[in-house]
C-alpha positions as CSV (number, residue, x, y, z in Angstrom):
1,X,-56.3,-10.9,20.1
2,X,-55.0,-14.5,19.2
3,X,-52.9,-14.9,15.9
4,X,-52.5,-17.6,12.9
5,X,-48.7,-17.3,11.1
6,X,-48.9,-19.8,8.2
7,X,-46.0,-20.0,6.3
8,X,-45.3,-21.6,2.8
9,X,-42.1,-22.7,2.8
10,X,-39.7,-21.3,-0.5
11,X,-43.2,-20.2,-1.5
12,X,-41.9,-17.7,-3.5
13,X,-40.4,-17.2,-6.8
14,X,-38.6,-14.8,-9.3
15,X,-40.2,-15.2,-12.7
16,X,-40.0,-18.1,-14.5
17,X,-39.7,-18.3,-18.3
18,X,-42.1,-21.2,-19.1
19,X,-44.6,-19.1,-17.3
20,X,-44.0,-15.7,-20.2
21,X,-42.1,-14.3,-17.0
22,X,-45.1,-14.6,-14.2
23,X,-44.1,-16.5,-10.6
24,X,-45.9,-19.6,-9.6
25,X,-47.9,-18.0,-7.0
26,X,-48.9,-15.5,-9.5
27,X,-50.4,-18.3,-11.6
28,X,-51.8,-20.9,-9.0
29,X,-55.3,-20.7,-8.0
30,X,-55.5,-19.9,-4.1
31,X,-58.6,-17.5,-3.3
32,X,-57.9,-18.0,0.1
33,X,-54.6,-16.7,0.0
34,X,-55.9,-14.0,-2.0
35,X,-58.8,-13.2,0.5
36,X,-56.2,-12.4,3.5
37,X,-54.4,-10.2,1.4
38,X,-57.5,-8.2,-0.2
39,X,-59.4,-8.2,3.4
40,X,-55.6,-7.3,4.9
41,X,-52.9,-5.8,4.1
42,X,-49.8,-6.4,2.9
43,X,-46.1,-5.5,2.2
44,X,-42.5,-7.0,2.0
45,X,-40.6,-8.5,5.0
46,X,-36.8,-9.0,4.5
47,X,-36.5,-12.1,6.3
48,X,-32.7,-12.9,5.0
49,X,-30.1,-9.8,7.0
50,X,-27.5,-8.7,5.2
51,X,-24.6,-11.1,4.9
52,X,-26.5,-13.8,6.7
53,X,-26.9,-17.6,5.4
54,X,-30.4,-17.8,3.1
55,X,-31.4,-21.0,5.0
56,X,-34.5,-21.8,6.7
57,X,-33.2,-21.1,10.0
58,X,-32.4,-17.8,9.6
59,X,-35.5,-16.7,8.1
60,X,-38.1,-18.4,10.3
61,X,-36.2,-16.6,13.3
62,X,-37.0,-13.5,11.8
63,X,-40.5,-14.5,10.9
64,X,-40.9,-15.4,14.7
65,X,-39.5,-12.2,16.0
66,X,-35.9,-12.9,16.5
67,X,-32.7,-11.2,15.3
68,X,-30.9,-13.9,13.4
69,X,-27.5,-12.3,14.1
70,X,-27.7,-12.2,17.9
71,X,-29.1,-16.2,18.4
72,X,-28.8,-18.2,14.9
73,X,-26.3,-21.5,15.4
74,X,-26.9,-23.6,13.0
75,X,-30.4,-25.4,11.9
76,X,-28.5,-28.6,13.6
77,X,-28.7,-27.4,17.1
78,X,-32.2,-26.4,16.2
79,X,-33.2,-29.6,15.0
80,X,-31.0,-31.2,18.4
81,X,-34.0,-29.9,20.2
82,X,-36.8,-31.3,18.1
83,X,-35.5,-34.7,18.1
84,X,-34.8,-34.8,22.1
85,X,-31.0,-34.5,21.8
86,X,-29.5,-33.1,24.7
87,X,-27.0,-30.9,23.7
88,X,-23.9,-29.6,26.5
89,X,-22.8,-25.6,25.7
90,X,-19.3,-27.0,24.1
91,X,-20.9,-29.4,22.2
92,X,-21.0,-29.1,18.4
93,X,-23.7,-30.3,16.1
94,X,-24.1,-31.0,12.7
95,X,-27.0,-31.5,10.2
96,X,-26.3,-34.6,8.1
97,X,-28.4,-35.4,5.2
98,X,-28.0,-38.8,3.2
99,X,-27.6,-37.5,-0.5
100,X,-27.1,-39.3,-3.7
101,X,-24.3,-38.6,-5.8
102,X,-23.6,-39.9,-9.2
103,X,-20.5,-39.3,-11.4
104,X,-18.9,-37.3,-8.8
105,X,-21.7,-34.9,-8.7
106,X,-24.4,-34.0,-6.1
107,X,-27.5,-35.3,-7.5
108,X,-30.1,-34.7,-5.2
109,X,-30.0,-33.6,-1.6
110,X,-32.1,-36.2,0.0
111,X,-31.1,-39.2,-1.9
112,X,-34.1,-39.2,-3.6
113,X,-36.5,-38.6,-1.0
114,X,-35.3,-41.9,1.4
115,X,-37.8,-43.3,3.4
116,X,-37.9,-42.8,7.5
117,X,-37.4,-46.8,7.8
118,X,-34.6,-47.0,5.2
119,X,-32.5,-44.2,6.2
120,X,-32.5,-45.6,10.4
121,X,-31.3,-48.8,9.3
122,X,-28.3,-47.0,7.2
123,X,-27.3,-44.2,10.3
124,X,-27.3,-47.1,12.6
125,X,-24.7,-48.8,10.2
126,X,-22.7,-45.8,10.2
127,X,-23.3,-45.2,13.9
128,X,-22.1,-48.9,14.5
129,X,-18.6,-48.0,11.9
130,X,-17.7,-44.6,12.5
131,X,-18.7,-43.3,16.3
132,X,-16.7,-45.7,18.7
133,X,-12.7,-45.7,17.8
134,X,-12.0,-42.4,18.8
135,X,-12.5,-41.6,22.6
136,X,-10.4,-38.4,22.7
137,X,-12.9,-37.3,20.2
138,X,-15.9,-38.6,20.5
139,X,-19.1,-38.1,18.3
140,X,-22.4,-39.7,18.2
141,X,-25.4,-40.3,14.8
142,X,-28.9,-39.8,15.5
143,X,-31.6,-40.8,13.0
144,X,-34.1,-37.9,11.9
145,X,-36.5,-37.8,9.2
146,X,-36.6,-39.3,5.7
147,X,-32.6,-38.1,4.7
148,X,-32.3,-35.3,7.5
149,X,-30.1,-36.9,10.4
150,X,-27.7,-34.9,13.1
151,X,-23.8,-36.1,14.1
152,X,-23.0,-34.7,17.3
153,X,-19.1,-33.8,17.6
154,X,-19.0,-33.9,21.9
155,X,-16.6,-33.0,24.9
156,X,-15.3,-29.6,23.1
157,X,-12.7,-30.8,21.3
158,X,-14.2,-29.4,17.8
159,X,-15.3,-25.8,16.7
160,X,-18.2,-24.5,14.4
161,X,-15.8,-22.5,12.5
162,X,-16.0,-24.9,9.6
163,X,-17.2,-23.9,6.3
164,X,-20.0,-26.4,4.7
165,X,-21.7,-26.3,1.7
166,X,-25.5,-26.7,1.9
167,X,-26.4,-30.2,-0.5
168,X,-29.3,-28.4,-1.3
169,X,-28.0,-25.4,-3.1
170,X,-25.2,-26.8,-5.1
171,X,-27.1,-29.9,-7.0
172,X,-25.1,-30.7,-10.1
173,X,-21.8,-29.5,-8.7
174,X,-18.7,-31.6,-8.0
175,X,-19.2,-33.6,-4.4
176,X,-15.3,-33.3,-3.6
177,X,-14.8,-29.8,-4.0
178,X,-17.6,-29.0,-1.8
179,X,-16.2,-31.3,1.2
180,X,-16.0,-29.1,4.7
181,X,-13.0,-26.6,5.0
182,X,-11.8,-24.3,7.8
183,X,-13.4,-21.2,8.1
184,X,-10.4,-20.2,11.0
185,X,-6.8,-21.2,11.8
186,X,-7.4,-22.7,15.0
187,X,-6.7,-26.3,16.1
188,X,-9.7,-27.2,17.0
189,X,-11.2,-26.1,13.6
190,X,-8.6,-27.9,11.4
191,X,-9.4,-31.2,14.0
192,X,-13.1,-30.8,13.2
193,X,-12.4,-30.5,9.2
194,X,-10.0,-33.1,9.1
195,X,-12.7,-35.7,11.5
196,X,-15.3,-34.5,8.9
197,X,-13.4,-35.4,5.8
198,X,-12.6,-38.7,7.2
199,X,-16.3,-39.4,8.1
200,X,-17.2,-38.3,4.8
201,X,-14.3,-40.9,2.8
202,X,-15.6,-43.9,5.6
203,X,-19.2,-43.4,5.2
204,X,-19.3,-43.9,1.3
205,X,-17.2,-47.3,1.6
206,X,-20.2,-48.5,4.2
207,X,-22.9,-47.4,2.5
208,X,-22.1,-48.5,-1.3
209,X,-22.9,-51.8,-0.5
210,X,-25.5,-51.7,2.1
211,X,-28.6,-53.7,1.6
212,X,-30.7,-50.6,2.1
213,X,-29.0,-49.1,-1.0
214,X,-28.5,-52.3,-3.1
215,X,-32.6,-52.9,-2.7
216,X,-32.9,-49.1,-3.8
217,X,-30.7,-49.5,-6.8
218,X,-32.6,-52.9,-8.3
219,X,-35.9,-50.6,-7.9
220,X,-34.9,-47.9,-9.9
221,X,-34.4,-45.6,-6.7
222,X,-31.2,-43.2,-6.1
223,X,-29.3,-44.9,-3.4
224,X,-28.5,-42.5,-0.3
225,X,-24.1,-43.1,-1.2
226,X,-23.2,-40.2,0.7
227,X,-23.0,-38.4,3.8
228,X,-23.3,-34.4,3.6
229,X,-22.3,-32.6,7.3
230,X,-23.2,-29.3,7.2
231,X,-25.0,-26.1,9.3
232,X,-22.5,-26.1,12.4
233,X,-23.3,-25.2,15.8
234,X,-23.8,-24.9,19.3
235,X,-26.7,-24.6,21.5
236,X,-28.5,-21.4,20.8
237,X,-29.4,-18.4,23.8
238,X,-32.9,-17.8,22.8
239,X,-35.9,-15.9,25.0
240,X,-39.0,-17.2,25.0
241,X,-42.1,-15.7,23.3
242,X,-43.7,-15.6,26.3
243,X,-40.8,-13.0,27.7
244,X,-40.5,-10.6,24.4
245,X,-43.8,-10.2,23.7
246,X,-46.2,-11.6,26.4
247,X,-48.0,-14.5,24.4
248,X,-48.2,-18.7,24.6
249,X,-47.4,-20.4,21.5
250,X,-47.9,-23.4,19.7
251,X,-45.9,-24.5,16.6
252,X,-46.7,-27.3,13.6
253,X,-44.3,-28.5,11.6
254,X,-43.0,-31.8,9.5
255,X,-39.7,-30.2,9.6
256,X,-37.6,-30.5,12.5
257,X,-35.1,-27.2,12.6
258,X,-38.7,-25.6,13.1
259,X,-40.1,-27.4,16.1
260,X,-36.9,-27.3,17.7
261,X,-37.1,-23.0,17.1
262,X,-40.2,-23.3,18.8
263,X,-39.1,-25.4,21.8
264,X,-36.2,-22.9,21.8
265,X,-39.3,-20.3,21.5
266,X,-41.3,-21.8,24.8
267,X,-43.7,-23.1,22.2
268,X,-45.9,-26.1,22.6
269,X,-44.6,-28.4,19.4
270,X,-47.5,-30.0,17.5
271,X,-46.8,-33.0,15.5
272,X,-49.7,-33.5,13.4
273,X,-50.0,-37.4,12.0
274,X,-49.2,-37.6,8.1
275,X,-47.0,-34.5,8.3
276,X,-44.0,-35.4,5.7
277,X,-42.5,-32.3,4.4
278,X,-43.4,-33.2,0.5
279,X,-46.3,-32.8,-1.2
280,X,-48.3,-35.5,0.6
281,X,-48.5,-34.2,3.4
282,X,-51.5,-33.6,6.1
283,X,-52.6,-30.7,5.3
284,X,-55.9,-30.9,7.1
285,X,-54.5,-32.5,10.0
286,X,-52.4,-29.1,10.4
287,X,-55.0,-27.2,9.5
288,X,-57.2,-28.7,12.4
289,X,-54.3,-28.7,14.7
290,X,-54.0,-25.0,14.5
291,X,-57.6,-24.3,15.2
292,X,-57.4,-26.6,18.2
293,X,-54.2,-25.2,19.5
294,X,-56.1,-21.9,18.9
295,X,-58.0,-22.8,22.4
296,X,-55.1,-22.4,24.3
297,X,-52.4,-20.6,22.9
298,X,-52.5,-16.8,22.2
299,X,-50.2,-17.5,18.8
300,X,-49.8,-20.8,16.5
301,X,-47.3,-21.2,13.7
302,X,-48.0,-23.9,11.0
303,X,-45.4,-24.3,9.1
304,X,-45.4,-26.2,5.3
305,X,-42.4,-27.1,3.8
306,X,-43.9,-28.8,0.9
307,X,-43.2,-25.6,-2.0
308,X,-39.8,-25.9,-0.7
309,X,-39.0,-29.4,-1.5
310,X,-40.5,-28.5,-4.6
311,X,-38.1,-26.0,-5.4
312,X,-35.1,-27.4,-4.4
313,X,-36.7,-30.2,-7.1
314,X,-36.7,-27.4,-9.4
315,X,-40.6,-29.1,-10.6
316,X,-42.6,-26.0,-11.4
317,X,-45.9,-27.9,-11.9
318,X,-45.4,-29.5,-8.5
319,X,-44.6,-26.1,-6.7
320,X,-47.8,-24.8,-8.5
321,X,-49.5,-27.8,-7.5
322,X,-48.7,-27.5,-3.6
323,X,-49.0,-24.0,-3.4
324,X,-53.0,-24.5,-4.4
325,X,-53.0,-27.3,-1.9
326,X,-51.7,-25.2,0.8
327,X,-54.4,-22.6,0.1
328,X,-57.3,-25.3,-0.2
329,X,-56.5,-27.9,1.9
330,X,-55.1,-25.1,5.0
331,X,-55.6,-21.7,4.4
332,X,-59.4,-22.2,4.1
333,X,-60.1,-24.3,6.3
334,X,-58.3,-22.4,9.3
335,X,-60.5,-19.2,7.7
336,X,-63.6,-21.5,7.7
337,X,-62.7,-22.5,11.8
338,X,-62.2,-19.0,12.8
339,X,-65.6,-17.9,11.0
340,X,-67.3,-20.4,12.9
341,X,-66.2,-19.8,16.2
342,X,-67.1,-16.0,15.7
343,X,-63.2,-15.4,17.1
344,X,-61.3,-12.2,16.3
345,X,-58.3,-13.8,15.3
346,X,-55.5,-12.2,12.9
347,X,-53.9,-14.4,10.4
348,X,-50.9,-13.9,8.1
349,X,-49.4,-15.9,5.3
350,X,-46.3,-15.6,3.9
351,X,-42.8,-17.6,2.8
352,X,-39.9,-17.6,5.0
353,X,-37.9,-16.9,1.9
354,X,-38.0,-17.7,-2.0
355,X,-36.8,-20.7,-3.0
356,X,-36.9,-20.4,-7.3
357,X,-37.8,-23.4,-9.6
358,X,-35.2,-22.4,-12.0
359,X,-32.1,-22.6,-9.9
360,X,-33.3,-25.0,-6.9
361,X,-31.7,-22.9,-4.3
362,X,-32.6,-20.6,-1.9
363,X,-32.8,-16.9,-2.1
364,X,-32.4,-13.4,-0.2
365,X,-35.1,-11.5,-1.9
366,X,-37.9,-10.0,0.4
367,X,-40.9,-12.0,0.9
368,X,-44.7,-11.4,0.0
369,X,-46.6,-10.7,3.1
370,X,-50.3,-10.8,4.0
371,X,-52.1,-9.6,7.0
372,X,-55.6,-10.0,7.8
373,X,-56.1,-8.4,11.1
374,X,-59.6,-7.5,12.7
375,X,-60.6,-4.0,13.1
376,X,-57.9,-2.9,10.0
377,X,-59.0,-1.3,7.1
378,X,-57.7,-2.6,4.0
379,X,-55.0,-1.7,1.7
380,X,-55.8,-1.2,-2.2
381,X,-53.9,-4.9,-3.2
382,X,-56.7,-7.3,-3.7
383,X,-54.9,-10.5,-4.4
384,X,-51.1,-12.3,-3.4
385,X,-48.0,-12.2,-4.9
386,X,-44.2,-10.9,-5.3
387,X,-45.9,-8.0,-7.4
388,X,-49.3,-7.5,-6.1
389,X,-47.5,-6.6,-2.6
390,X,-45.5,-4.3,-3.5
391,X,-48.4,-1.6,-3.7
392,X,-49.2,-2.7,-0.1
393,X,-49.5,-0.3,3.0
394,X,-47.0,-2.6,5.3
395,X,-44.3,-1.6,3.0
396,X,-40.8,-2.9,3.3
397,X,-40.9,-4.8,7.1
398,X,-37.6,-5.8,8.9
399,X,-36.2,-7.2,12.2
400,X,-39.1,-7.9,14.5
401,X,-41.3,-5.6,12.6
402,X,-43.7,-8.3,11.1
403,X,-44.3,-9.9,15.0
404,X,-45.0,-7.1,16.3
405,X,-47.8,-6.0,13.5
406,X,-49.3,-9.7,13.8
407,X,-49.2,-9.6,17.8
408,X,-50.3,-5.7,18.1
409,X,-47.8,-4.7,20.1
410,X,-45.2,-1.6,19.7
């Protein structure tokens, strides 16, 4: 039996006060949702392990089958692989966002949402400045999407045992106090805080006064001022899907630390025109792109980070807003395909973890999970949510425990 894992990125919540204590998905309209967990059934999947960073990374490895602690590097390395940088075992990576601070603080993680266009003309600056006076420790800048870039530290001089501070969970707090720091004495980590540091001091001077930013600024627009390194690594040791559980795959995603789990996965990666990551993005062209991957893949995993973005915004009506859009405009009309085509396909929906309006960051709380798989009979829960779930006959899932119910297998 083929499989659908749709995944609403930092879809859910804890409750939120200017809701009388309910969670966003317990207010937003998605029937669709609510039909996979009502014709399903459904549970809680601990996505974060114990002691483990509460990133993205971690918890789509677990949602794909995966034990974080035996293959999780980093989301840099990950994303290495989406983008087509070859990475050599020493090497080091490094996810680098652009962020704006202002008054010394962190005041958004993706310097407000930079364009594609904007941000490649400012990492080719800094490429140009900071990557060619230092042979004995040479590094290289690639551009990504919108503010998410990677810096490359190569030859094996540097070490991942460097403590960084993810933008995205400490909006509002001090920008200096949050610069990289050894997690080890060793050499080669105190060389890769102290390069760090000094990329971090150079980068502001070139970008204060860089055309990009100076054109930002006379709109109205938070200029990208800063540099943030963080999510060390090296290339990961990952099996394919093919080998742990017998199945082809195919994976959809805006976001690039995804596609680059599914090339690490063996997976066919999708990219679907009009996939941005926000709010705007293609929702139907994902939703079309699964059902056509559907033809020749046993499994596809379309991932939506939109209700993530919208939490780290902290915008309740907006995380409301995409969470309906992710039911409308993809849930139903992957359910709509799969009626058509008569298929016996399973599909489940959850988040990868919760990512809560009211503090912006991410969290380690088990996620909601729904499973709609031919041939079951249902469990009592008749809609979706933290709450609803919790009466649900998967119970409380772990380790690869959610794969294998989805795929069938023991």
């Amino acid at each position: 039996m083929k499989s659908v894992i749709i995944v609403g990125d930092g879809m859910s919540d804890h409750p939120v006060a200017a809701l009388d204590g309910k969670t966003p998905l317990e207010v937003a309209k998605k029937p669709h949702i609510d039909r996979v967990a009502r014709e399903g059934r459904t549970g809680l999947f601990t996505t974060i392990p114990e002691g483990m960073s509460k990133g993205s990374a971690v918890a789509n490895l677990s949602v794909m089958g995966y034990d974080p602690r035996q293959c999780y590097q980093g989301r840099a390395v990950l994303e290495a692989a989406s983008m087509g940088v070859t990475l050599a075992p020493e090497d080091v990576a490094f996810r680098c966002n652009l962020v704006c601070v202002d008054d010394g603080k962190i005041k958004n993680h993706s310097a407000g949402h930079i364009g594609t266009d904007e941000a490649a003309e400012l990492i080719k600056a800094l490429s140009r400045a900071l990557t060619n006076d230092d042979d004995d420790r040479p590094i290289s800048l690639h551009a990504g999407v919108s503010y998410r870039h990677l810096l490359v530290f190569r030859g094996g001089w540097a070490s991942p045992e460097v403590i960084c501070a993810p933008p995205h969970d400490h909006v509002g707090e001090g920008a200096v106090d949050l610069l990289p720091g050894a997690r080890v004495d060793d050499p080669a980590a105190r060389a890769t805080v102290e390069k760090l540091v000094d990329l971090h001091t150079r980068a502001r001077d070139v970008l204060r006064d860089h055309p990009v930013n100076q054109t930002r600024l006379a709109a109205g627009k938070d200029p990208a001022n800063w540099v943030w390194t963080w999510s060390p690594g090296r290339r990961p040791k990952m099996e394919t899907l093919q080998k742990l559980y017998g199945v082809s795959g195919a994976v959809i995603s805006a976001v690039d630390l995804v596609m680059g789990l599914g090339y690490y996965a063996g997976m066919e990666m999708i990219r679907v025109p009009g996939a941005t990551g926000l709010e705007d993005t293609n929702y139907e062209g994902k939703a079309l792109g699964c059902l056509e991957a559907l033809k020749e893949h046993d499994l596809v995993y379309v991932h939506v980070e939109a209700t993530d973005e919208a939490g780290h915004s902290r915008d309740l009506e907006q995380k409301i807003r995409c969470i309906e859009h992710l039911d409308n405009r993809l849930v139903r009309i992957i359910l709509d395909g799969i009626e058509q085509r008569g298929e016996e396909i399973c599909v489940a929906v959850l988040p990868d973890h919760p990512t809560p309006v009211e503090s912006g960051a991410h969290a380690t709380d088990p996620v909601p999970v729904a499973i709609m798989r031919p041939g079951w009979t249902p469990d009592p829960v008749q809609g979706y949510d933290e709450q609803q779930v919790t009466a649900g006959e998967l119970g409380m899932l772990e380790g690869a425990r959610f794969m294998k119910t989805v795929l069938g297998v023991d």
